[in-house]
N, CA, C and O atoms as CSV, one atom per row, in Angstrom:
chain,resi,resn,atom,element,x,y,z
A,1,UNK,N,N,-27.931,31.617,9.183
A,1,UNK,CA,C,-28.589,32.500,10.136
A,1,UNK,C,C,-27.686,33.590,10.666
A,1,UNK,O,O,-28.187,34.577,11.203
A,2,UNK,N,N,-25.845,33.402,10.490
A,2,UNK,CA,C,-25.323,34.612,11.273
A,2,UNK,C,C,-24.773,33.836,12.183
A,2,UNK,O,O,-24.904,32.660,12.521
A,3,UNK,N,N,-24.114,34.755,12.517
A,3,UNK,CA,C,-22.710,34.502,13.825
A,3,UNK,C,C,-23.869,34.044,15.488
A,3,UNK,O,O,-24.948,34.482,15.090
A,4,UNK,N,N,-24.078,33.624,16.547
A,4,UNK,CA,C,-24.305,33.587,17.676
A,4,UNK,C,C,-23.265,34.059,17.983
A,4,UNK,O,O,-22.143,33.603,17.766
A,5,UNK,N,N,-23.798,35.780,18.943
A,5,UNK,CA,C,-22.660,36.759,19.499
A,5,UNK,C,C,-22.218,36.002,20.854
A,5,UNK,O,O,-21.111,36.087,21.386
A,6,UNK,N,N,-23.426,35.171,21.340
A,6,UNK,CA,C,-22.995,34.994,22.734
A,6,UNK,C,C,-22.077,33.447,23.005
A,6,UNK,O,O,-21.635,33.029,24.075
A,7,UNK,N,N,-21.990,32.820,21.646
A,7,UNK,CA,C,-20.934,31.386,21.558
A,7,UNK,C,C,-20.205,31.458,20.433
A,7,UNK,O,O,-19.317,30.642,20.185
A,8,UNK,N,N,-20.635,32.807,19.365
A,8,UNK,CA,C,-19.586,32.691,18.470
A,8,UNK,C,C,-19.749,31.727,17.283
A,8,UNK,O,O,-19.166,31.910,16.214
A,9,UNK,N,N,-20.521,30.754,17.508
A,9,UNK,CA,C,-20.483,29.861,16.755
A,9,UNK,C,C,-22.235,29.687,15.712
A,9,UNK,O,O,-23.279,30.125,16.196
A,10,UNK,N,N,-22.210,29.266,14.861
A,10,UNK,CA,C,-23.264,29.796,13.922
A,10,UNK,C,C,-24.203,28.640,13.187
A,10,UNK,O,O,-25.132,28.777,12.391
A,11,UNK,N,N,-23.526,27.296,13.832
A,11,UNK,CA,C,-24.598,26.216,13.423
A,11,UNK,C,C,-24.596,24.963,15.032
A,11,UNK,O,O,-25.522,24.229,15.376
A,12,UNK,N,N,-23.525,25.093,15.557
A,12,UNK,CA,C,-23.634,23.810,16.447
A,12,UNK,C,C,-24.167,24.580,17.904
A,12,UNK,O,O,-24.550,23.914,18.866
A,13,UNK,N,N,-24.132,25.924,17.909
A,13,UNK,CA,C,-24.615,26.531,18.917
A,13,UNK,C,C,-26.269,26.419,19.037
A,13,UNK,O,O,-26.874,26.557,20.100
A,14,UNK,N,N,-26.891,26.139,17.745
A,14,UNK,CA,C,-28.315,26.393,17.369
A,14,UNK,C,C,-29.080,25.665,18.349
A,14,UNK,O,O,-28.622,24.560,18.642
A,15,UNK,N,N,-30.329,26.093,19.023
A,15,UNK,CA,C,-31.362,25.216,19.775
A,15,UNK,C,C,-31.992,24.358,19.204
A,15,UNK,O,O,-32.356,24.654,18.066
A,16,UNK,N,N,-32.433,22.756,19.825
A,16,UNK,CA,C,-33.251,21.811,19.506
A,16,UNK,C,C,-32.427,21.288,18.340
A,16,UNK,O,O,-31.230,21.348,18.061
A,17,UNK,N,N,-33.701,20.652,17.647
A,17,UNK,CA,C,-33.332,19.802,16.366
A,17,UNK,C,C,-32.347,20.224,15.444
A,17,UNK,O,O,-31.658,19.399,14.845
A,18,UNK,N,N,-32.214,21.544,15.269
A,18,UNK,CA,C,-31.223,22.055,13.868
A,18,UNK,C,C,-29.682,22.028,15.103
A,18,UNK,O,O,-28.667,21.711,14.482
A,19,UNK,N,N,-29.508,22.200,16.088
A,19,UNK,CA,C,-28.181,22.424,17.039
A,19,UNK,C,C,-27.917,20.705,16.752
A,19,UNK,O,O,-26.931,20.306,16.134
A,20,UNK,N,N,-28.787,19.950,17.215
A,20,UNK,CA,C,-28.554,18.492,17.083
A,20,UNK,C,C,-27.643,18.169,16.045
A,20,UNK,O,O,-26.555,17.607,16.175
A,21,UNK,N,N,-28.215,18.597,14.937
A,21,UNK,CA,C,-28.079,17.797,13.687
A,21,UNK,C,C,-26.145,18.440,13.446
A,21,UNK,O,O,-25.142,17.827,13.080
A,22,UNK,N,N,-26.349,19.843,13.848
A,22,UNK,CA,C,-25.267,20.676,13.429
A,22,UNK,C,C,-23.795,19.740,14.350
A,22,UNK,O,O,-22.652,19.498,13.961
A,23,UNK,N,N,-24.489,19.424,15.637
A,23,UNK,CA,C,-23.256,18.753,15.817
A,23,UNK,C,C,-23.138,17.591,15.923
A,23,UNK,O,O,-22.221,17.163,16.624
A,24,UNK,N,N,-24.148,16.575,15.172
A,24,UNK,CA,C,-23.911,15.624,15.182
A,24,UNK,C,C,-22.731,15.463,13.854
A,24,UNK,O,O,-21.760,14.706,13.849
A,25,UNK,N,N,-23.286,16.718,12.424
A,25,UNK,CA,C,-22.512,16.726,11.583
A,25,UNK,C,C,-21.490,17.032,11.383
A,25,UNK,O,O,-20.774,16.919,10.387
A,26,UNK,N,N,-21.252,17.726,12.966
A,26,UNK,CA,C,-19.964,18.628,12.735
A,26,UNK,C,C,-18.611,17.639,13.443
A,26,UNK,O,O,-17.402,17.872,13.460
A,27,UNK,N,N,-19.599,16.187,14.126
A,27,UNK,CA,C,-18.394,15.829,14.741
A,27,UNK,C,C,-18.538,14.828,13.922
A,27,UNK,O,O,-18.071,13.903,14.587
A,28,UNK,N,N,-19.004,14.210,12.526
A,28,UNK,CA,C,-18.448,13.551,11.574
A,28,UNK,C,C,-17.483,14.424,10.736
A,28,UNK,O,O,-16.605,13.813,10.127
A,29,UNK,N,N,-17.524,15.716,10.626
A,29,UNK,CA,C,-16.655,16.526,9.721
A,29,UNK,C,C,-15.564,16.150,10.242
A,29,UNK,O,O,-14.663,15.630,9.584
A,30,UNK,N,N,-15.496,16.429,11.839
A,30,UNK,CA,C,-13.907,16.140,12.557
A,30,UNK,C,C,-13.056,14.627,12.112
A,30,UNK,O,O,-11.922,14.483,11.654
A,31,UNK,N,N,-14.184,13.538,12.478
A,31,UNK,CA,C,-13.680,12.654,12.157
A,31,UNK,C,C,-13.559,12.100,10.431
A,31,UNK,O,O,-12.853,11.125,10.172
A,32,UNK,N,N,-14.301,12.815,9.363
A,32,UNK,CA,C,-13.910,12.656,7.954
A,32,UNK,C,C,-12.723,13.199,7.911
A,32,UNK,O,O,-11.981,12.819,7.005
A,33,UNK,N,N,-12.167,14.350,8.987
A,33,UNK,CA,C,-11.119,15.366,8.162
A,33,UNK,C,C,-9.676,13.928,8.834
A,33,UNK,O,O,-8.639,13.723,8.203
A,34,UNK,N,N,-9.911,13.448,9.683
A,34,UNK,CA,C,-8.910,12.532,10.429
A,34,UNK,C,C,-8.555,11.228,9.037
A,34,UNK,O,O,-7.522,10.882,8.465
A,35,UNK,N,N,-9.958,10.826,8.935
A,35,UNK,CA,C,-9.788,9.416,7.999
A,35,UNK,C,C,-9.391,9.756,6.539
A,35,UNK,O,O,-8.863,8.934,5.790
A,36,UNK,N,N,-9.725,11.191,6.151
A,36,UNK,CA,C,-9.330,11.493,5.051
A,36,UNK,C,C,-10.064,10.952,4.157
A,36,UNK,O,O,-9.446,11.158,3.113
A,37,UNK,N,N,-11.279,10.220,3.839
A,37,UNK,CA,C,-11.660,9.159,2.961
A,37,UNK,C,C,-13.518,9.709,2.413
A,37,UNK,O,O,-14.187,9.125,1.560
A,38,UNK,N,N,-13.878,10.730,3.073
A,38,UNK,CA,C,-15.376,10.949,2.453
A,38,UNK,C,C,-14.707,12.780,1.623
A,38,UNK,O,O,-15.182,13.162,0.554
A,39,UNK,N,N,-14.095,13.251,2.053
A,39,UNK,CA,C,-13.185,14.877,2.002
A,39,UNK,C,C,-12.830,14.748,0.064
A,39,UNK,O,O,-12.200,13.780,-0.363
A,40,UNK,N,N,-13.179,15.497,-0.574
A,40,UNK,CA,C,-12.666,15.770,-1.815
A,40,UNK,C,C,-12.573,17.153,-2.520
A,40,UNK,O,O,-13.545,17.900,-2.634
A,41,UNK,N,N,-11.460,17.404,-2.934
A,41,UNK,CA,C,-11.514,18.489,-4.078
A,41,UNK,C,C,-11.907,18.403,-5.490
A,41,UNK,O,O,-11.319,17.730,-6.337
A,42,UNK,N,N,-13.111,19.252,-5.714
A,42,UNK,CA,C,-12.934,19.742,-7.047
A,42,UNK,C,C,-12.833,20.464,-7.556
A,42,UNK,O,O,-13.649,21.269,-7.108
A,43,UNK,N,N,-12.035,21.147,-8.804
A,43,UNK,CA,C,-11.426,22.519,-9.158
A,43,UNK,C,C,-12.104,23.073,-10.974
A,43,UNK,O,O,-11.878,22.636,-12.102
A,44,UNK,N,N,-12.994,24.229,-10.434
A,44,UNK,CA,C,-13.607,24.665,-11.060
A,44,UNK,C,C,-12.886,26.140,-11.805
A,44,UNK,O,O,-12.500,27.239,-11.407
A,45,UNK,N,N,-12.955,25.605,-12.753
A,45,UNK,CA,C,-12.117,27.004,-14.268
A,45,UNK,C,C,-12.461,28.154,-13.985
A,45,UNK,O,O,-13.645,28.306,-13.685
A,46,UNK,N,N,-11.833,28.981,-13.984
A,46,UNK,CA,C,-11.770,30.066,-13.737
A,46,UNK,C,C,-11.993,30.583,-15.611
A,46,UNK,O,O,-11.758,29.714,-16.451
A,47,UNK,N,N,-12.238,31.356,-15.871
A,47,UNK,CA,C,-12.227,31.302,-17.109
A,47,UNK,C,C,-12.713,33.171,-17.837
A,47,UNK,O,O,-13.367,34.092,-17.348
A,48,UNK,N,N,-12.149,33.038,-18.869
A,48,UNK,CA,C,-11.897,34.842,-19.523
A,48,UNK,C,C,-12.780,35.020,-20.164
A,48,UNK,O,O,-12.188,35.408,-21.171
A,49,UNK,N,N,-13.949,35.058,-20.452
A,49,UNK,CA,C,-15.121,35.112,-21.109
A,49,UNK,C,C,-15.016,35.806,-22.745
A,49,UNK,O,O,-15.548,35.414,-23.783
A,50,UNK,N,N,-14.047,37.064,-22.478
A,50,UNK,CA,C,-14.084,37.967,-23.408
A,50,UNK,C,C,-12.748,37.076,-23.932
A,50,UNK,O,O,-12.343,37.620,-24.960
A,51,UNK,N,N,-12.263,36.391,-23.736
A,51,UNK,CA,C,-11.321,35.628,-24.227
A,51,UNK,C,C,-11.169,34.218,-24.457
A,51,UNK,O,O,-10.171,33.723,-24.980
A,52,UNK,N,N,-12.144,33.598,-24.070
A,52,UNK,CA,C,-12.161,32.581,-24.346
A,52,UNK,C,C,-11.335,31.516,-23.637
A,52,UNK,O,O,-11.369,30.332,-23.971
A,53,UNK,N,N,-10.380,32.129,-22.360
A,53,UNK,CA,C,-9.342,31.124,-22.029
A,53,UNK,C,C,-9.664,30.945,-20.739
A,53,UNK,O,O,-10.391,31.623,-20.013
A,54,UNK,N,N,-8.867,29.673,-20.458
A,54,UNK,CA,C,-9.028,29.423,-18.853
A,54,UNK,C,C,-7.761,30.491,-18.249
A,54,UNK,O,O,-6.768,30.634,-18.962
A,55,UNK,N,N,-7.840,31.221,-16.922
A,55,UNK,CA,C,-7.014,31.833,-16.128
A,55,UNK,C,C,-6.305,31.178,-15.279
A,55,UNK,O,O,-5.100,31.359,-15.110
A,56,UNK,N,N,-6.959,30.413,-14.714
A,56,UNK,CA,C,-6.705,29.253,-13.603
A,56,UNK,C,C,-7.984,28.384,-13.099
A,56,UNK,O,O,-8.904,28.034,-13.838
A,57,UNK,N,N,-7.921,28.211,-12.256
A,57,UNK,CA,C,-9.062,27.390,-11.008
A,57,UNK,C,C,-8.978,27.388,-9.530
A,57,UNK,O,O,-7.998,27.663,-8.838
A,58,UNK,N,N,-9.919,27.107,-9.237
A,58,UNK,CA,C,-10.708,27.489,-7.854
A,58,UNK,C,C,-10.967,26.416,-7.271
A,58,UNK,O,O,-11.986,25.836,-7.646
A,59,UNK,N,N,-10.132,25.785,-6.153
A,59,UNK,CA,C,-10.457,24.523,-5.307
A,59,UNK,C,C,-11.095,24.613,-4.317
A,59,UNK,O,O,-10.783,25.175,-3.266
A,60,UNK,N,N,-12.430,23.836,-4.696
A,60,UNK,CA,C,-13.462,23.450,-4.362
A,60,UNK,C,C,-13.732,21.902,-3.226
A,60,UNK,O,O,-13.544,20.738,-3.580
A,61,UNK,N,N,-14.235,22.393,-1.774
A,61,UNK,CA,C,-13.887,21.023,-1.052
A,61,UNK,C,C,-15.618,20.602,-1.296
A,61,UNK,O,O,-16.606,21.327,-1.416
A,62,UNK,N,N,-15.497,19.468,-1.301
A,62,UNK,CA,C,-16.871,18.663,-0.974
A,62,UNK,C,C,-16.439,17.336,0.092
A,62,UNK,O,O,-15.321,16.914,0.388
A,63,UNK,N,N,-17.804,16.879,0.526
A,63,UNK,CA,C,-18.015,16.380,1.295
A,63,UNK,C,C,-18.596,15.224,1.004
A,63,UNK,O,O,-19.677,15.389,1.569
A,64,UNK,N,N,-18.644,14.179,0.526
A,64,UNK,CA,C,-19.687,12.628,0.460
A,64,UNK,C,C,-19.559,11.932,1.729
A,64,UNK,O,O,-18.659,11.112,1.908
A,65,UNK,N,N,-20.805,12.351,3.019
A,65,UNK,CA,C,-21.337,11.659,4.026
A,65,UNK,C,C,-21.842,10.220,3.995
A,65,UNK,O,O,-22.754,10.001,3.198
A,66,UNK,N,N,-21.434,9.294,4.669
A,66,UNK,CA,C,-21.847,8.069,4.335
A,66,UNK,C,C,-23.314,7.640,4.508
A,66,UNK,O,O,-23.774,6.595,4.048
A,67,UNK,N,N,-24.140,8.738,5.363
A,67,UNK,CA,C,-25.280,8.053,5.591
A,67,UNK,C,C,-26.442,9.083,4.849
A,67,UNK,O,O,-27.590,8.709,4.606
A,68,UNK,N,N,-25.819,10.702,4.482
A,68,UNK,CA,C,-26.642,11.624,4.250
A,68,UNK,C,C,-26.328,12.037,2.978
A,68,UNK,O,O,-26.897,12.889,2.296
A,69,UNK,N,N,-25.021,11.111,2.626
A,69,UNK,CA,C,-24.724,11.957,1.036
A,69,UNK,C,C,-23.865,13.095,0.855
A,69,UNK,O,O,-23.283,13.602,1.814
A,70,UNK,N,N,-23.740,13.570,-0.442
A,70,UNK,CA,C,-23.118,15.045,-0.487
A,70,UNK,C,C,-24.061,15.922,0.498
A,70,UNK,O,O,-25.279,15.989,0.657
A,71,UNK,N,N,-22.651,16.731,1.242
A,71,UNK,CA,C,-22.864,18.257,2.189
A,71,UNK,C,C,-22.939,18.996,1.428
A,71,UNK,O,O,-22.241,18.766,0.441
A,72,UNK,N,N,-23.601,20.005,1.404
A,72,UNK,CA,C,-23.407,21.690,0.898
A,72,UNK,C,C,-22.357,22.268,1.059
A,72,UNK,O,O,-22.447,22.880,2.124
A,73,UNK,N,N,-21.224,22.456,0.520
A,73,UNK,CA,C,-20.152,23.356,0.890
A,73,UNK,C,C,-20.419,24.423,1.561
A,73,UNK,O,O,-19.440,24.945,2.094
A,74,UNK,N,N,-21.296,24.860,1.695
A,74,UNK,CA,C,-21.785,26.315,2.426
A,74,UNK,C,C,-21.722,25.344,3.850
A,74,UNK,O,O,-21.084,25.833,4.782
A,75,UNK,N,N,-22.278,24.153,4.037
A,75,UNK,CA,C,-22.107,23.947,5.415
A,75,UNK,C,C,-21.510,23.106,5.950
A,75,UNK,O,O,-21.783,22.754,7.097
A,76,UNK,N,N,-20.506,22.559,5.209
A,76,UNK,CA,C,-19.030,22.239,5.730
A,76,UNK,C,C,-18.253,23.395,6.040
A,76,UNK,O,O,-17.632,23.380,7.103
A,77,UNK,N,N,-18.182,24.352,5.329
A,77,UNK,CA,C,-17.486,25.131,5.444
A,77,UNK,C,C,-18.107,26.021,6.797
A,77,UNK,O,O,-17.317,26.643,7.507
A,78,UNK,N,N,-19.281,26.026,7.028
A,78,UNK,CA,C,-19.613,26.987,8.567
A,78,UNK,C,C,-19.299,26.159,9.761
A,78,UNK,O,O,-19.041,26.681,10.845
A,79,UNK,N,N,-19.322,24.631,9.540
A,79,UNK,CA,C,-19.377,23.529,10.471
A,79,UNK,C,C,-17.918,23.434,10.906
A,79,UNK,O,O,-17.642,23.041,12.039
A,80,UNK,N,N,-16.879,23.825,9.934
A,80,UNK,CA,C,-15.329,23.348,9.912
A,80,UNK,C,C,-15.156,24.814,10.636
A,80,UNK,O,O,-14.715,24.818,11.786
A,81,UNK,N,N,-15.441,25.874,10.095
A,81,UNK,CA,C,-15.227,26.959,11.374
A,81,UNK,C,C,-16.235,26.997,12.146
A,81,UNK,O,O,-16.701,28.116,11.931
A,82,UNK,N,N,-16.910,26.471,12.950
A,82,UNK,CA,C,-17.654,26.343,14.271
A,82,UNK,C,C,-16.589,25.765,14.689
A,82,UNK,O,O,-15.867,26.388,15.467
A,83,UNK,N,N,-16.171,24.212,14.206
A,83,UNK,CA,C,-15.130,23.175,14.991
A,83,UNK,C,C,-13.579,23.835,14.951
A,83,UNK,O,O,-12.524,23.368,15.381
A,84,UNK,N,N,-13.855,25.075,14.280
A,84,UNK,CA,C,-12.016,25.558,14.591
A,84,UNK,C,C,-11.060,24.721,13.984
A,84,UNK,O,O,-9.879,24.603,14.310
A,85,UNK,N,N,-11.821,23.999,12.837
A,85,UNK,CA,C,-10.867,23.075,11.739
A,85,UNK,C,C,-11.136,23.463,10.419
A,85,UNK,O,O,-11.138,22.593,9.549
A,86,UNK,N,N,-11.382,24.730,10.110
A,86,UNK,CA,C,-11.620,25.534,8.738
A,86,UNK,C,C,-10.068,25.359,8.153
A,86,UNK,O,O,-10.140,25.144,6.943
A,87,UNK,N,N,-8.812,25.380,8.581
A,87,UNK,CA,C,-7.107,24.818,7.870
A,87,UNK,C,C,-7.280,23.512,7.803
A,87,UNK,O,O,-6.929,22.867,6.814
A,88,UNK,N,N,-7.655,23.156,8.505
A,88,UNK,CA,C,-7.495,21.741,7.716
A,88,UNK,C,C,-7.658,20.869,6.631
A,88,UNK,O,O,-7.221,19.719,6.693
C-alpha cells in the first residue's frame, strides 16, 4: 500500500484486521530473527543468457512460519523495516 507519512511505517501501522495481523507477524519476525531457526537463505543464479554462464547469485531470505508457513519475501522484508531490523 506505501509508506504511512504520519508513522512511517507501511504494514504494522495499518487499521483493524490487516494492522493486527502485520504485527502480530512482525513480532514473530523479531523473535525468528533472535532464535535463528525458521530464517533461511536461498541463492538464486544470476546468469548470462547470451552466454550461457552463471555471473554470480543473489541471496535470497525466506521465512518458514510455524503456524502460517512460508512468508512472502515482499513481506518480511516490509515487516523487518517497519521493526527497524531490515540488517539483521
Amino acid at each position: 500500500r506505501g509508506e504511512d507519512v504520519s508513522t512511517g511505517f507501511k504494514c504494522v501501522g495499518l487499521p483493524g484486521f490487516e494492522g493486527f495481523v502485520a504485527r502480530s507477524l512482525a513480532s514473530d519476525l523479531v523473535r525468528a530473527l533472535r532464535a535463528e531457526e525458521q530464517l533461511y537463505v536461498v541463492f538464486q543464479p544470476q546468469i548470462d543468457d547470451n552466454a550461457g554462464e552463471v555471473l554470480g547469485a543473489e541471496a535470497l531470505i525466506r521465512w518458514n512460519h510455524p503456524a502460517y508457513g512460508h512468508i512472502s519475501p515482499e513481506v518480511v522484508v516490509v515487516l523487518a523495516e517497519d521493526m527497524n531490523c531490515i540488517d539483521d
